[in-house]
SEMAR-34134 format. One record per residue: x, y, z of N, C-alpha, C, O in turn; residue in three letters; residue number from 1. Coordinates in pm, 1 decimal, padded with zeros to 6 digits. Last residue first. Layout:
residues N
NODE; neast; nnorth; nup; caeast; canorth; caup; ceast; cnorth; cup; oeast; onorth; oup; residuo; num
NODE; X; Y; Z; X; Y; Z; X; Y; Z; X; Y; Z; ala; NUM;
...
end
This chain:
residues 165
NODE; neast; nnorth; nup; caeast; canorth; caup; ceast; cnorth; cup; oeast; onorth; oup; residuo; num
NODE; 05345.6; -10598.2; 05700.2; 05470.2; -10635.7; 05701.7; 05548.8; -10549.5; 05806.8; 05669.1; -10568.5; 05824.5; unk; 165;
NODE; 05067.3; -10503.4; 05704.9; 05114.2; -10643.4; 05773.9; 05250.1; -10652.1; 05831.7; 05283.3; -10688.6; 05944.4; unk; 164;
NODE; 05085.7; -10239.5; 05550.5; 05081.1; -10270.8; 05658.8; 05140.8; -10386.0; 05755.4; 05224.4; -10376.2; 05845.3; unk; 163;
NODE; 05139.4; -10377.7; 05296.9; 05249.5; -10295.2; 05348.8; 05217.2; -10278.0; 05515.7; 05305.3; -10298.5; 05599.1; unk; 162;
NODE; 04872.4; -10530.0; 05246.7; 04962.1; -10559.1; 05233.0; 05134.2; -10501.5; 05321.0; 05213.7; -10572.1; 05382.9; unk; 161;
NODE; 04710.8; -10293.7; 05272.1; 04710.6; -10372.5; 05353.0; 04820.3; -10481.3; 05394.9; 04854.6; -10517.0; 05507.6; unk; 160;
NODE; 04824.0; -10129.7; 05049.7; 04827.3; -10077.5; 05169.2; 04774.8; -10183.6; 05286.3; 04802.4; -10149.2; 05401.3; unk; 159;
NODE; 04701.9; -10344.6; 04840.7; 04910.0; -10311.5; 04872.7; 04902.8; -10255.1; 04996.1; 04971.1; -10314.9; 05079.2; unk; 158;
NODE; 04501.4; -10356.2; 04879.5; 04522.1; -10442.1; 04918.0; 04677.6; -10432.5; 04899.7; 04757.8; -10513.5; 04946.1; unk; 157;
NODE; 04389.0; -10118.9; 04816.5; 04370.6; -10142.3; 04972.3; 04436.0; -10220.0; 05014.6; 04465.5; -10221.9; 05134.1; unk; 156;
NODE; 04458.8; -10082.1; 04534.8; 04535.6; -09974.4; 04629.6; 04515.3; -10034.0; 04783.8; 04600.7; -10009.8; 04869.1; unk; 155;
NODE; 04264.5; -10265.5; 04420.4; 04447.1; -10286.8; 04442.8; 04489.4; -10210.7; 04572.5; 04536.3; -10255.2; 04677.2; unk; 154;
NODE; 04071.8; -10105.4; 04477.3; 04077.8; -10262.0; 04551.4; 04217.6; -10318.6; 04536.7; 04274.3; -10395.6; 04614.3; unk; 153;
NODE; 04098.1; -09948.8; 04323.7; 04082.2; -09906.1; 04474.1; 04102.9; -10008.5; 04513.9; 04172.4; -10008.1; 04615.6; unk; 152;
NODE; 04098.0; -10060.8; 04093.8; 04221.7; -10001.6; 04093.6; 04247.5; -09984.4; 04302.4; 04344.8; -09997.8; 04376.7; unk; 151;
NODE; 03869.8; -10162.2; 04080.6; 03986.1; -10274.3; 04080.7; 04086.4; -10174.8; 04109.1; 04183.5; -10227.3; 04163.6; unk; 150;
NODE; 03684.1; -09934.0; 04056.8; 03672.6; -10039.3; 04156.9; 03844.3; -10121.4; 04185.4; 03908.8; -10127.6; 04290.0; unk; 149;
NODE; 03797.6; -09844.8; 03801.5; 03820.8; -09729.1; 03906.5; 03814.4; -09861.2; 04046.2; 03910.9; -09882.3; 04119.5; unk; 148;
NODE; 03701.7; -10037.1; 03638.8; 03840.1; -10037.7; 03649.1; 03876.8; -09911.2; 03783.0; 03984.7; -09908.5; 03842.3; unk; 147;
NODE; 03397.1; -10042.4; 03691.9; 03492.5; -10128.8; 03702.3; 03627.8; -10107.4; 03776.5; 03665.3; -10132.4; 03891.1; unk; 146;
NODE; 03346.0; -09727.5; 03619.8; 03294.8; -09797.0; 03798.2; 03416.3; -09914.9; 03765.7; 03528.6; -09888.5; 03808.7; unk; 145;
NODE; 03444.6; -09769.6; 03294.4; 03495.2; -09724.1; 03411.3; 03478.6; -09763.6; 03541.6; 03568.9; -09827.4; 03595.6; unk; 144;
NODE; 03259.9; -09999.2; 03275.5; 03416.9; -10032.9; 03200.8; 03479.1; -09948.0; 03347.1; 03528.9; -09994.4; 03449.7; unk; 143;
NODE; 02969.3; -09833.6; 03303.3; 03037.0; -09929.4; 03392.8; 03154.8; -10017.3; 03338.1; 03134.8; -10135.4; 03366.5; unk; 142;
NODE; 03063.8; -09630.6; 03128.3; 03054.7; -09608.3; 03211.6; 03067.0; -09742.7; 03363.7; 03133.1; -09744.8; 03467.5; unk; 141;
NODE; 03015.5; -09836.8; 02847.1; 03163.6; -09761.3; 02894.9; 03165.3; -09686.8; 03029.0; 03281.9; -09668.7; 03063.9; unk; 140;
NODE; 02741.6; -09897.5; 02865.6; 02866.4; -09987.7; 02898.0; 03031.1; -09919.1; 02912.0; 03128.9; -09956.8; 02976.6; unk; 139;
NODE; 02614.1; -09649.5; 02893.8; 02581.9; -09722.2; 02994.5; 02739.7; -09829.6; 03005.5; 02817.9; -09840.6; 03099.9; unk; 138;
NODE; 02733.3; -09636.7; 02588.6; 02733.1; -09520.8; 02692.7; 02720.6; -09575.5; 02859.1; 02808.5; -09545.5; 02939.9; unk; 137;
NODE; 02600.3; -09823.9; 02460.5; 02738.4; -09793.4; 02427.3; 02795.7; -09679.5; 02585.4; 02898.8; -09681.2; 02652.6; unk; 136;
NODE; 02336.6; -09797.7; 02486.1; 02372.7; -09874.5; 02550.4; 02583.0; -09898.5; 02567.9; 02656.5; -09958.1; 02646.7; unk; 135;
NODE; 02307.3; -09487.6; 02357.1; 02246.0; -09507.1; 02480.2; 02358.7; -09640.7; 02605.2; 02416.1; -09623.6; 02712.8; unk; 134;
NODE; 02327.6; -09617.1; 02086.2; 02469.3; -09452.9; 02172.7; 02410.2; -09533.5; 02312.4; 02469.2; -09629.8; 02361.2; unk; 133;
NODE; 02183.3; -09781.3; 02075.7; 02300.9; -09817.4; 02056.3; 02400.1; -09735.7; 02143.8; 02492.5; -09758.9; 02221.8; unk; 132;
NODE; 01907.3; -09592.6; 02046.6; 01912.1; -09725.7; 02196.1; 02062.3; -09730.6; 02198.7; 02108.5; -09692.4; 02306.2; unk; 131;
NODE; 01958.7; -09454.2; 01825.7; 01985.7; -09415.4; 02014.9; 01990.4; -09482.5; 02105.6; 02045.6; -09468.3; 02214.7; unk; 130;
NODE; 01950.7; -09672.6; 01609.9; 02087.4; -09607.8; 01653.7; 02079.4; -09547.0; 01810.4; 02160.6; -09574.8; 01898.7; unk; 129;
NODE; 01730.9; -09723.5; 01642.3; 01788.6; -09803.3; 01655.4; 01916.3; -09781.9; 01713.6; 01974.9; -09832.1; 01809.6; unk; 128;
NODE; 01587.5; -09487.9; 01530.6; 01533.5; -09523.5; 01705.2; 01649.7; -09619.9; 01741.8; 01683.5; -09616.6; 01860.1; unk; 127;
NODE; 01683.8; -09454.6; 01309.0; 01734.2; -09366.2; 01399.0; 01697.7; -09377.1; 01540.4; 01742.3; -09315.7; 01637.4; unk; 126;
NODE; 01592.2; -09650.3; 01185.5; 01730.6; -09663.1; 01224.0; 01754.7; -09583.6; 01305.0; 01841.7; -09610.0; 01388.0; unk; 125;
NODE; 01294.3; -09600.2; 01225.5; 01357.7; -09769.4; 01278.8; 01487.0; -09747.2; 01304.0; 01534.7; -09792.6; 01407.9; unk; 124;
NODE; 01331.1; -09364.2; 01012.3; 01252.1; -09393.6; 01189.3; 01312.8; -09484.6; 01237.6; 01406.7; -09449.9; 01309.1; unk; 123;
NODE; 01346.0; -09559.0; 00824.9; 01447.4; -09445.6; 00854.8; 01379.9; -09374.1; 00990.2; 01471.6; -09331.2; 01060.3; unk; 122;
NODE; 01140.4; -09661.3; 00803.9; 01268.1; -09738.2; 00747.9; 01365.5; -09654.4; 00875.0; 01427.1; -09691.0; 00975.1; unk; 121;
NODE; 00929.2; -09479.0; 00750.9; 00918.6; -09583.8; 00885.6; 01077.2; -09601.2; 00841.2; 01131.2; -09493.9; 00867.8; unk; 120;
NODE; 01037.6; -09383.8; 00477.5; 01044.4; -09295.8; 00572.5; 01020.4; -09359.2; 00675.9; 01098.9; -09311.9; 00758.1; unk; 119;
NODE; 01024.3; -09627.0; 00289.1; 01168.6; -09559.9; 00337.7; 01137.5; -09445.4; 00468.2; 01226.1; -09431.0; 00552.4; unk; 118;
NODE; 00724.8; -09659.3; 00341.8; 00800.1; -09757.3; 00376.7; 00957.8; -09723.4; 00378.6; 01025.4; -09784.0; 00461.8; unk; 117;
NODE; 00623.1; -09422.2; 00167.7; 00622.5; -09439.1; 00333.7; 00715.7; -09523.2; 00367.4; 00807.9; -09472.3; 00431.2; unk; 116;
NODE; 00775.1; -09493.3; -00091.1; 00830.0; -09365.3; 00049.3; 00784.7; -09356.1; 00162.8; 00845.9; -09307.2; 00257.7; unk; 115;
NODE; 00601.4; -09703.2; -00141.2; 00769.1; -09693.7; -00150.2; 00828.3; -09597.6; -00048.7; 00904.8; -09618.4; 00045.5; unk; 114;
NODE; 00358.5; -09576.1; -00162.7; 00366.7; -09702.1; -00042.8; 00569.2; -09686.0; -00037.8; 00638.5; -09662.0; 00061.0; unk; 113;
NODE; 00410.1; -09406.2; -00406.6; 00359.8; -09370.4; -00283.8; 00420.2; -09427.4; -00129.4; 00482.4; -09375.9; -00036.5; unk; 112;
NODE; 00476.4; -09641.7; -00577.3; 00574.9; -09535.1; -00535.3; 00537.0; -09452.4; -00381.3; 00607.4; -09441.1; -00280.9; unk; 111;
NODE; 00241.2; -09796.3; -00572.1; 00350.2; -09841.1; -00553.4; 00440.0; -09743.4; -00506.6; 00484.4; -09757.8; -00392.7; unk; 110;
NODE; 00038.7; -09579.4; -00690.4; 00106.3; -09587.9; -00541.4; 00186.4; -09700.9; -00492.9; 00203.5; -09707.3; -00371.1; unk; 109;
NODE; 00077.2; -09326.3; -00888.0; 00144.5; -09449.7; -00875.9; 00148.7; -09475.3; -00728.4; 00227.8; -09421.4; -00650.9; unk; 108;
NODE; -00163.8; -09095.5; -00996.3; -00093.1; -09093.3; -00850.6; -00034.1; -09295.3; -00826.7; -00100.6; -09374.8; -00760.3; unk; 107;
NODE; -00176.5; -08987.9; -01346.0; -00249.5; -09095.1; -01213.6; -00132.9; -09098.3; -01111.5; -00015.9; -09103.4; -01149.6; unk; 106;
NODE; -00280.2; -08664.0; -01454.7; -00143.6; -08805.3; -01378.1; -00198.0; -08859.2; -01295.1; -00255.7; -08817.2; -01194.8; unk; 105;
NODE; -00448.0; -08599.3; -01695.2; -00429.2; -08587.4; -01520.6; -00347.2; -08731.9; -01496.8; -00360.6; -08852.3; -01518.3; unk; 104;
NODE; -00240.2; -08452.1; -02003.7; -00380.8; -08496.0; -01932.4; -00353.5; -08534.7; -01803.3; -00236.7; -08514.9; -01769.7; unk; 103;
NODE; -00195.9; -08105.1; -02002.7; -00155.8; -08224.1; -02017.1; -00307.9; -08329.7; -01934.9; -00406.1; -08306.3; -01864.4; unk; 102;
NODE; -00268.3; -07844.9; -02252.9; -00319.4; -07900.2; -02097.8; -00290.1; -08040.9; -02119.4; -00333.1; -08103.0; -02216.6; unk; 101;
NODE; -00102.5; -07501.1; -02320.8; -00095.9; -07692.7; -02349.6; -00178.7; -07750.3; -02226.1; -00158.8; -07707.6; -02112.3; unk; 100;
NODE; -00193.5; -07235.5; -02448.2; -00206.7; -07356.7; -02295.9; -00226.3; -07413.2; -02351.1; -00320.8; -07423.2; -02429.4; unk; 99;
NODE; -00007.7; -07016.7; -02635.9; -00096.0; -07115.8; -02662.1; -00092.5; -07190.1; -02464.4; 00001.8; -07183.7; -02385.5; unk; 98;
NODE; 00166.1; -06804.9; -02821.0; 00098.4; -06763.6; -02667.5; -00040.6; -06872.6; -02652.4; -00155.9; -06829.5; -02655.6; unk; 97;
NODE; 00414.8; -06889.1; -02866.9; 00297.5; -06890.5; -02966.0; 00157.1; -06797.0; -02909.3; 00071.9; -06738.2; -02975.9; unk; 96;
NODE; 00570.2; -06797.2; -02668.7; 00617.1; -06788.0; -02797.2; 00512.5; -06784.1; -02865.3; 00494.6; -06683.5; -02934.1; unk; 95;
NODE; 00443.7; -06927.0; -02407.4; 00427.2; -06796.7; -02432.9; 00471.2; -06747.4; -02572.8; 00409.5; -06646.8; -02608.0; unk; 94;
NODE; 00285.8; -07194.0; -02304.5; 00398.2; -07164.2; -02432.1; 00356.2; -06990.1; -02466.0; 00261.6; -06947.9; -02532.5; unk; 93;
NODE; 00222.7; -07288.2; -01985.6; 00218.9; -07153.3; -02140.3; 00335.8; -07203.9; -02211.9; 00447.3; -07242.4; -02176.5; unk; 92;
NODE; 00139.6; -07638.8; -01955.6; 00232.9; -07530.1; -01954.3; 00186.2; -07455.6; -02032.8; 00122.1; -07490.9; -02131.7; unk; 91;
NODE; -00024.0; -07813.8; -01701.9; -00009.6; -07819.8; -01833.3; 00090.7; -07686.0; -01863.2; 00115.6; -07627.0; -01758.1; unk; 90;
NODE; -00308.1; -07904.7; -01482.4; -00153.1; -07961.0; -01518.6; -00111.9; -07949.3; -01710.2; -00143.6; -08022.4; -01804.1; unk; 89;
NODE; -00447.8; -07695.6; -01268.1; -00399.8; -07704.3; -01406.7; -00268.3; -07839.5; -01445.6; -00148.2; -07830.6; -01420.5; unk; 88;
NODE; -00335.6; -07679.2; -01015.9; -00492.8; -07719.9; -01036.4; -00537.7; -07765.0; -01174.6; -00629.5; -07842.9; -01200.1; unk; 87;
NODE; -00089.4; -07648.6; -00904.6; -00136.0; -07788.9; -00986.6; -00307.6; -07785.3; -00990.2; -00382.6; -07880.5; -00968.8; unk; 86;
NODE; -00006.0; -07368.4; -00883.5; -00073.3; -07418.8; -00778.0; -00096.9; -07587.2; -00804.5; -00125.4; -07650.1; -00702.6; unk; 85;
NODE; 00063.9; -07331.9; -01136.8; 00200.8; -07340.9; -01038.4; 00106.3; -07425.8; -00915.5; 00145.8; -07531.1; -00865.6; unk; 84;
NODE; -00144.5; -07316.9; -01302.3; -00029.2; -07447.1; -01329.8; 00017.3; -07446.0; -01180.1; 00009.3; -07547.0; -01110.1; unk; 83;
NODE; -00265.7; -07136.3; -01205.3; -00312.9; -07234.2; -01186.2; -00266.9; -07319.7; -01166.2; -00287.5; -07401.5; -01076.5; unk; 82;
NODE; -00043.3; -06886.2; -01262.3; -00084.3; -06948.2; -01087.7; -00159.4; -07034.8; -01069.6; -00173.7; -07066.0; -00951.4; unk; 81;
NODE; -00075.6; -06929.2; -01537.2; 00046.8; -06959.8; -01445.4; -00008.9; -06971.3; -01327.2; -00023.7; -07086.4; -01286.0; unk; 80;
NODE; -00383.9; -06822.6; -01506.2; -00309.3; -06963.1; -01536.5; -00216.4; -06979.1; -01536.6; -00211.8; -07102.1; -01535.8; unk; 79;
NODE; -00339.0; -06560.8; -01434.0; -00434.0; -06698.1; -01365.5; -00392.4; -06785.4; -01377.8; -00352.5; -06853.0; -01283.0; unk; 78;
NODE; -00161.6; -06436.9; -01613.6; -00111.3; -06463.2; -01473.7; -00212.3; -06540.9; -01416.6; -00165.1; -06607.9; -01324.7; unk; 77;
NODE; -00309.0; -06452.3; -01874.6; -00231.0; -06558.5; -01832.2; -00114.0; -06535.8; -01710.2; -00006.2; -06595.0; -01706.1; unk; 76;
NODE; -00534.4; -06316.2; -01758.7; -00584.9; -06420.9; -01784.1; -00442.2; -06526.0; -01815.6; -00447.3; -06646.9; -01793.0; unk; 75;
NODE; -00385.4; -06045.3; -01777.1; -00468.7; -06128.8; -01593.2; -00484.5; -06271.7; -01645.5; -00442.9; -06356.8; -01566.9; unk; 74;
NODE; -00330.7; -05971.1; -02055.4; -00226.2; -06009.3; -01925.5; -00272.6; -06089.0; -01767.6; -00212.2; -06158.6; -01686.0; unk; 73;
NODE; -00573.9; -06010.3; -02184.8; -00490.7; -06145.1; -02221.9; -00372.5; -06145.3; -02100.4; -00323.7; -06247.1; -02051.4; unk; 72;
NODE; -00837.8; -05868.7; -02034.5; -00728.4; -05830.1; -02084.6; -00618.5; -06018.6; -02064.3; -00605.8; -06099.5; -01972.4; unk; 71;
NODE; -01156.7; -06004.0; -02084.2; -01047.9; -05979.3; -01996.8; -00915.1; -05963.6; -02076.6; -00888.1; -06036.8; -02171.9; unk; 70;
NODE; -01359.6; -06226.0; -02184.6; -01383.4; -06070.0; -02195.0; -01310.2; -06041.8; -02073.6; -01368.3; -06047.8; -01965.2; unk; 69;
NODE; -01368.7; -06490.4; -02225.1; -01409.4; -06495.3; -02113.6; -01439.9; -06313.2; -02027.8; -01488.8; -06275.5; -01921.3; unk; 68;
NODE; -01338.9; -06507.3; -02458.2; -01409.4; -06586.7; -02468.7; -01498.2; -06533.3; -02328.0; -01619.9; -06528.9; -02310.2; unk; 67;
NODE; -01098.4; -06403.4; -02480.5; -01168.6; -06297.6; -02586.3; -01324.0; -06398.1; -02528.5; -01428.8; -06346.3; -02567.2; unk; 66;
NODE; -00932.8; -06505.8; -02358.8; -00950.3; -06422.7; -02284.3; -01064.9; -06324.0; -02349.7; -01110.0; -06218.1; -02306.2; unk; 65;
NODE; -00909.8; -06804.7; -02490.8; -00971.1; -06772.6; -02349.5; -01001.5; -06625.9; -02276.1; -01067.6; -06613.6; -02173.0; unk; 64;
NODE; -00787.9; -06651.3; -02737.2; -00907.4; -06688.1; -02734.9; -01013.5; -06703.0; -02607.0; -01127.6; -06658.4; -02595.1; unk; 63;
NODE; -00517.1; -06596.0; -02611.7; -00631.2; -06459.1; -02642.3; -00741.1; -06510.9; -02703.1; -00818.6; -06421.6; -02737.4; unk; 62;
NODE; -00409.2; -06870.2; -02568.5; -00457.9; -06767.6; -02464.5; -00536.1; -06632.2; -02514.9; -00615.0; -06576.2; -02438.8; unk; 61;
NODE; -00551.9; -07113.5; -02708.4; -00463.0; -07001.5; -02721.4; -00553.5; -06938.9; -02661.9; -00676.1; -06929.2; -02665.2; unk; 60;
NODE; -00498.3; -07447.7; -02629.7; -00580.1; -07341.7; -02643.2; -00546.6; -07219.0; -02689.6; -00443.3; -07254.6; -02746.3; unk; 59;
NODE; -00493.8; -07806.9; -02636.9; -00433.6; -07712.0; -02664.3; -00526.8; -07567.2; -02694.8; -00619.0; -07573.9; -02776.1; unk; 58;
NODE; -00716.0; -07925.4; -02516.1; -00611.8; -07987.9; -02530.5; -00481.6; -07918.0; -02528.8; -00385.5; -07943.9; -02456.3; unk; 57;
NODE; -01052.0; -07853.2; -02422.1; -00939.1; -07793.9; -02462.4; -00839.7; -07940.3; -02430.7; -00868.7; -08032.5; -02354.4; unk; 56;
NODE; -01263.1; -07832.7; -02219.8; -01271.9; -07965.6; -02351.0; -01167.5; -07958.6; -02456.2; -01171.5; -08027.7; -02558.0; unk; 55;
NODE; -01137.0; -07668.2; -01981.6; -01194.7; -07812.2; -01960.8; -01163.3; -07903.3; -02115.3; -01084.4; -07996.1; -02133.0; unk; 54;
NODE; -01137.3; -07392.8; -02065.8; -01010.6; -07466.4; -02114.4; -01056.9; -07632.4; -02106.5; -01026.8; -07712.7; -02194.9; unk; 53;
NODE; -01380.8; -07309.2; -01913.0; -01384.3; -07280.5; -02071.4; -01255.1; -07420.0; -02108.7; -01285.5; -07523.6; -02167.9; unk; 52;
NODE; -01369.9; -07410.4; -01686.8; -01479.8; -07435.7; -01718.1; -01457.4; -07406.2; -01931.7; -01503.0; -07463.5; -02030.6; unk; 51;
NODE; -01129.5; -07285.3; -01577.9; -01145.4; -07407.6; -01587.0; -01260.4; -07462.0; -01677.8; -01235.9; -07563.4; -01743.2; unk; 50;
NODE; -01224.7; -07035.6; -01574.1; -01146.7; -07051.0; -01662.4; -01119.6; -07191.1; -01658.9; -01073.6; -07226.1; -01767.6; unk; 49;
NODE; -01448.4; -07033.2; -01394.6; -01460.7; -06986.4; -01522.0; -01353.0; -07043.0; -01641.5; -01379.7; -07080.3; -01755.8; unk; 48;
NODE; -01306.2; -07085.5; -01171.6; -01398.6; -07168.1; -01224.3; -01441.6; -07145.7; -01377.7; -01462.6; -07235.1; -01459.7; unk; 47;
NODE; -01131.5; -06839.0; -01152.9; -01069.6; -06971.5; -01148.7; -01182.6; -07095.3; -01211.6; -01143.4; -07183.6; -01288.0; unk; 46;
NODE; -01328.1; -06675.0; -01095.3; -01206.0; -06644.2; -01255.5; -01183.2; -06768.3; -01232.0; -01233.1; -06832.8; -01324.2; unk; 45;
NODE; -01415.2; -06738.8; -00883.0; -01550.5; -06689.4; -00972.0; -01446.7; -06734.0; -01109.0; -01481.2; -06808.1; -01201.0; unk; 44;
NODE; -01182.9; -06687.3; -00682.1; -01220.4; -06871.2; -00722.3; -01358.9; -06819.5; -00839.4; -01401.7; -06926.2; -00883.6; unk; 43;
NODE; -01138.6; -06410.4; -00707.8; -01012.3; -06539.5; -00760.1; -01135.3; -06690.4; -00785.3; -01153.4; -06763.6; -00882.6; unk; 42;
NODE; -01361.7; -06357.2; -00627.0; -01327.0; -06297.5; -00781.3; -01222.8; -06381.0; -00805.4; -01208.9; -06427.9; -00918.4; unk; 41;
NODE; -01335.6; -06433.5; -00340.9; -01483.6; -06492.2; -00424.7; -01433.8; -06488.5; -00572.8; -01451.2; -06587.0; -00644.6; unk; 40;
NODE; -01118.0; -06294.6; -00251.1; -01078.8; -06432.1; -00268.9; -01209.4; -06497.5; -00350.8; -01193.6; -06599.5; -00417.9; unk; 39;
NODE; -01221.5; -06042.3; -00285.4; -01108.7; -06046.5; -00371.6; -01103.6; -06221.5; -00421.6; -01093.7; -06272.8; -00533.1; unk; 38;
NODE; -01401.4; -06081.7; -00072.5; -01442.0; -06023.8; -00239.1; -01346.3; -06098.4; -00363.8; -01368.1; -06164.1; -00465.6; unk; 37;
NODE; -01268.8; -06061.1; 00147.7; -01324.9; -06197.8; 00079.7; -01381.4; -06185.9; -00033.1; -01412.7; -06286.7; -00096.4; unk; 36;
NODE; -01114.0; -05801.7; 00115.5; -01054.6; -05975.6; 00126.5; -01170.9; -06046.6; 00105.4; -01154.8; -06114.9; 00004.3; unk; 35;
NODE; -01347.3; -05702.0; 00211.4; -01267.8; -05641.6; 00070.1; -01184.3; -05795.7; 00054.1; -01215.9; -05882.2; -00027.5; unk; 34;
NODE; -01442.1; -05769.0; 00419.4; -01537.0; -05750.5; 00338.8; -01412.3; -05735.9; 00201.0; -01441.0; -05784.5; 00091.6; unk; 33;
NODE; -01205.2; -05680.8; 00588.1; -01246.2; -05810.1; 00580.0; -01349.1; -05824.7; 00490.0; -01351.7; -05946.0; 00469.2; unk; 32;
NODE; -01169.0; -05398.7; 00565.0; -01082.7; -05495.5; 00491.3; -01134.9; -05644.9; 00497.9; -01101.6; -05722.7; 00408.5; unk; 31;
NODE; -01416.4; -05156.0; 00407.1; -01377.2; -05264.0; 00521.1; -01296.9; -05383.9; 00455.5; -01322.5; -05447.2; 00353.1; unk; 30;
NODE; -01434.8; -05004.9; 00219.0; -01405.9; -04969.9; 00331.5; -01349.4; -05079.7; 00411.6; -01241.8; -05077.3; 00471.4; unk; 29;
NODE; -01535.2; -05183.2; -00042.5; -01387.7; -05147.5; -00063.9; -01322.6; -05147.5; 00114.1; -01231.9; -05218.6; 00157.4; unk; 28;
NODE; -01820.9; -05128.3; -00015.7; -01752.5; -05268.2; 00018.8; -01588.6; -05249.7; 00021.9; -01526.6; -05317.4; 00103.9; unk; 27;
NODE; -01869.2; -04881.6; -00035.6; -01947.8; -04938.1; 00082.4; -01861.2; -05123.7; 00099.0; -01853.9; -05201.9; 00193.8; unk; 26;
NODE; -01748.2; -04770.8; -00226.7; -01726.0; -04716.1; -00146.5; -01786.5; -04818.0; -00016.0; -01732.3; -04813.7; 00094.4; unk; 25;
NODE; -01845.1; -04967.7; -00457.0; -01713.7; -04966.5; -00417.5; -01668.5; -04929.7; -00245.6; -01601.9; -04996.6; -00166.5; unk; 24;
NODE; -02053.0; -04995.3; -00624.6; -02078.8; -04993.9; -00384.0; -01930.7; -05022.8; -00383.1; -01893.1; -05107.8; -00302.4; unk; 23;
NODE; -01956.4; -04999.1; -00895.0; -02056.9; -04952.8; -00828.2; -02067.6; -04925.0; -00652.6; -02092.0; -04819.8; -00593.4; unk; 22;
NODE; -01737.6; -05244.0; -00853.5; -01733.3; -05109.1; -00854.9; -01836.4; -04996.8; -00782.9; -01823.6; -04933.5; -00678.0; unk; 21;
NODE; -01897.7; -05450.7; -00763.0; -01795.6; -05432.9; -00670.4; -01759.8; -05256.5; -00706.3; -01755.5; -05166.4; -00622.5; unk; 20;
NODE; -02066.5; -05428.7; -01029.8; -02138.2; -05422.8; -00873.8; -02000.2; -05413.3; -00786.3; -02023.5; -05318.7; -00711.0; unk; 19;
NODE; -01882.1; -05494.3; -01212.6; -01928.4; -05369.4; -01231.5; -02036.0; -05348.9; -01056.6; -02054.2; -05241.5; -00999.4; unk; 18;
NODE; -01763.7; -05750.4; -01121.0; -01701.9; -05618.3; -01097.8; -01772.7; -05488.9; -01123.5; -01735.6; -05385.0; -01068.9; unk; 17;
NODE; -01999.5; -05886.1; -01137.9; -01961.5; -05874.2; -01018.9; -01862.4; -05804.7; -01028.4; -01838.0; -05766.8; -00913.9; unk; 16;
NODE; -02047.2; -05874.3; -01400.2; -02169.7; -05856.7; -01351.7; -02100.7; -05802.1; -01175.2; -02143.8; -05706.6; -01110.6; unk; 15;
NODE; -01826.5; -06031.8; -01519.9; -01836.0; -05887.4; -01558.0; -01958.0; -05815.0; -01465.4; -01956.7; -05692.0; -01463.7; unk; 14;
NODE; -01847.8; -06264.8; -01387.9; -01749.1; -06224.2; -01388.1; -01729.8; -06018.4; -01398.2; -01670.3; -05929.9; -01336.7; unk; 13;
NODE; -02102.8; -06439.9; -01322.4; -02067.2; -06331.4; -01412.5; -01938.3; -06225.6; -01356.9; -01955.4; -06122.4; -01292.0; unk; 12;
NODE; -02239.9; -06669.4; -01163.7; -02081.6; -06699.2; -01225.6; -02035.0; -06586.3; -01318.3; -01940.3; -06611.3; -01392.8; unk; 11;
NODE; -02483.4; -06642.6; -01054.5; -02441.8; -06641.0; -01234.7; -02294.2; -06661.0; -01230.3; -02243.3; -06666.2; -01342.3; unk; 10;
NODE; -02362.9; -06582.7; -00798.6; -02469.9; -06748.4; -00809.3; -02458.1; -06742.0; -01004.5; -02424.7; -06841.9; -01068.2; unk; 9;
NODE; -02234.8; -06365.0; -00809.4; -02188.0; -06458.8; -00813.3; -02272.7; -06589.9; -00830.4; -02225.1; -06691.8; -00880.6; unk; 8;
NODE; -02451.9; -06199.6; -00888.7; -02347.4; -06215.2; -00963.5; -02257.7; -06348.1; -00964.2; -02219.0; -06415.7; -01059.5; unk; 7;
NODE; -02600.9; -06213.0; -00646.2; -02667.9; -06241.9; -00781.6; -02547.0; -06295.4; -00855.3; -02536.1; -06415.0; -00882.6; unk; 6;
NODE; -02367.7; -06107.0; -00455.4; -02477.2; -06304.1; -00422.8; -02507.9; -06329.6; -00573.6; -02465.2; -06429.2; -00631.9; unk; 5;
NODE; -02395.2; -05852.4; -00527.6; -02276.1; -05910.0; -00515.6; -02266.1; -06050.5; -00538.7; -02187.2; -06107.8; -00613.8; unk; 4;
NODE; -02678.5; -05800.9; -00439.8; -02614.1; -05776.8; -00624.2; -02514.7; -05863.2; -00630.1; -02517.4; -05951.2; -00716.2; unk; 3;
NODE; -02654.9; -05786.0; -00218.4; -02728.8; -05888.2; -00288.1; -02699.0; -05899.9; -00418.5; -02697.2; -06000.3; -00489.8; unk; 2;
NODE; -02479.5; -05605.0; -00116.6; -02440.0; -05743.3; -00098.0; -02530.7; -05837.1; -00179.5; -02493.5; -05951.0; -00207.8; unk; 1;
end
């Protein structure tokens, strides 16, 4: 485990697989020890490769990978899963086999504020609308009590009526 610490406090990429190899048997065994290895070697590659592409505009991928000593296939499944994740904002051009890195989008919050303000919006109608069913409901129920009332109150008053007579 200390080799493992060294490697990683150097950010050596090559330093910490040849030690993961090496005590393979002693770190591989256990899955929770093996999972967080795995997830240290994702964010160790991930910093690395941020760290090289950073003063980049446009790059070619077998330079990052000749730079960073890794087969050109891992190094552009990282960076698709960078892009895809947005840690990266920029695309492979796999034809040339070049990373375009776009520059960082400012977050418009006019637009932002825009969609909270449709999403309360749309809260408001739908609270608006249940009170409506709600009171629509209450009033057709007493329409009925009503007309059921007047109808009984007819019926007493013909049968009272017929009585008399």
């Amino acid at each position: 485990m200390v080799a493992v610490a060294r490697a990683a406090k150097k950010r050596s990429l090559e330093e910490f697989e040849t030690t993961v190899t090496q005590y393979s048997n002693l770190l591989k065994s256990d899955d929770l020890i093996s999972h967080h290895l795995e997830i240290l070697y994702d964010q160790m590659l991930e910093a690395n490769l941020m760290k090289i592409i950073h003063p980049f505009s446009c790059v070619e991928i077998s330079h990052v990978a000749h730079l960073i000593k890794m087969d050109i296939l891992v190094i552009e499944r990282k960076l698709s899963q960078m892009i895809l994740d947005r840690t990266i904002s920029g695309i492979l051009d796999q034809g040339k086999g070049h990373l375009i890195i776009y520059d960082q989008a400012y977050e418009d919050k006019c637009y932002t504020k825009g969609v909270e303000i449709i999403q309360n919006m749309t809260i408001a109608v739908n609270s608006l609308t249940h009170r409506a069913k709600v009171l629509t409901t209450k009033a057709t129920i007493k329409e009925v009590e009503t007309k059921t009332e007047t109808k009984t109150d007819k019926n007493e008053n013909s049968s009272s009526n017929s009585q008399k007579k």
